[in-house]
N, C-alpha and C positions, 0 to 999 in steps of 0.2 A: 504494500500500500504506500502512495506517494504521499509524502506530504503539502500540505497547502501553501502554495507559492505566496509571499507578499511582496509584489515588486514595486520602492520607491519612484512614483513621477520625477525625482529629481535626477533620480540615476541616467533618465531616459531622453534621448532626442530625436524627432520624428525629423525627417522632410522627403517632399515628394517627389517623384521622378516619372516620366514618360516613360509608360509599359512596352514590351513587347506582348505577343500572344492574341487574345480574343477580344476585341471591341470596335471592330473595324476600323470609319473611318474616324469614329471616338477616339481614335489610340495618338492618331497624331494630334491631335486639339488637346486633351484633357493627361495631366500628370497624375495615373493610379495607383504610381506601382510605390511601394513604402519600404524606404531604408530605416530602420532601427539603429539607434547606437545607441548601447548601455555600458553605463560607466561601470565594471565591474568592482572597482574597490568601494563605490558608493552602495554598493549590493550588502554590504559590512556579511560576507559569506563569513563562516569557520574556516582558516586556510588548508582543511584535508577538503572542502566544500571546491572552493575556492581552483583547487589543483585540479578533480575532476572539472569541475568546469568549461577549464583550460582546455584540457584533452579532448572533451567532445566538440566546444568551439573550435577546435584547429586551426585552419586558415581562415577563418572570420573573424578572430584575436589581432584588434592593430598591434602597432607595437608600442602604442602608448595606452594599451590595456583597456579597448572597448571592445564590445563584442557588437560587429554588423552583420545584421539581418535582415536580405530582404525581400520583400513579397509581394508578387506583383500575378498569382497566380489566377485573381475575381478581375473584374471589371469594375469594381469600385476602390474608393479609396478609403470606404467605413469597412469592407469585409476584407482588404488587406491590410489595414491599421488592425485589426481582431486577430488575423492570421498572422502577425508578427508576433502579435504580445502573447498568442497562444504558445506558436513554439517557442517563443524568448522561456514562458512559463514551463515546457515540459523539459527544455533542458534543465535547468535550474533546479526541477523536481528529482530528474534521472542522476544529476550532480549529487543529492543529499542520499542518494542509496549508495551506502559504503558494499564494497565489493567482498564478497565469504571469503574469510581466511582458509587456506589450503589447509586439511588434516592431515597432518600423515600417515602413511600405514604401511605395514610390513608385511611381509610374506610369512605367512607359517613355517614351522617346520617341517611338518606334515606334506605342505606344499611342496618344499624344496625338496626332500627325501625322494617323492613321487617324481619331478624332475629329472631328477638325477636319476632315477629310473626305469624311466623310459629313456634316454638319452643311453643308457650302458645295453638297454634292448636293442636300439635302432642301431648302436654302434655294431652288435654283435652279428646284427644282417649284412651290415655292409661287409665286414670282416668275410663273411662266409661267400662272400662273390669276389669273384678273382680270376686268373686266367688259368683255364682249364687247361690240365695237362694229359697227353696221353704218353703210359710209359709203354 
């Protein structure tokens, strides 16, 4: 279960851009498509929060630590202003799920024993093929 995102208006800055994609001759007149930048240190994440973040943002991390996103996938600029801050929202969410720690575990004795023999079985076939000799 994710937790519920609270993302600060101050973190964030919207502006808009001329889409490609579906609105015909709408696309050249009107700007739909919506860049996101979020200030991530204004996000005041936990920095293990913080690190996944980073990793899932990837190439959308400037380098003076905002995350740009953007969406231009409707033909409006209210349903990809929603489409941004949704997925701005599920990363953010996917960030706060820490990753299972690996358990270790070991092989029986039991286990190895049986290994080891079948391993002196398969040896012993191969052993008994060889080149046939006539005296």
């Amino acid at each position: 279960m994710r937790p519920e995102v609270s993302i600060p208006e101050d973190a964030l800055s919207e502006s808009f851009l001329a889409a490609t994609g579906p609105g015909g001759q709408n696309v050249n007149k009107v700007a739909t498509a919506v860049q996101l930048r979020v200030d991530l240190f204004r996000l005041g994440l936990h920095p293990d929060v913080y690190q996944r973040l980073k990793r899932i943002g990837g190439s959308r991390i400037t380098g003076s630590g905002e995350l740009l996103i953007t969406a231009r996938r409707f033909r409006t600029q209210e349903a990809n202003r929603a489409d941004a801050r949704k997925r701005l929202a599920e990363m953010i969410a996917a960030a706060h799920i820490a990753p299972r720690k690996r358990k270790a575990t070991r092989v029986s004795r039991a286990a190895k024993a049986e290994r080891v023999e079948k391993k002196r079985k398969r040896s012993a076939v191969k052993q008994g093929r060889g080149k046939v000799r006539i005296d």
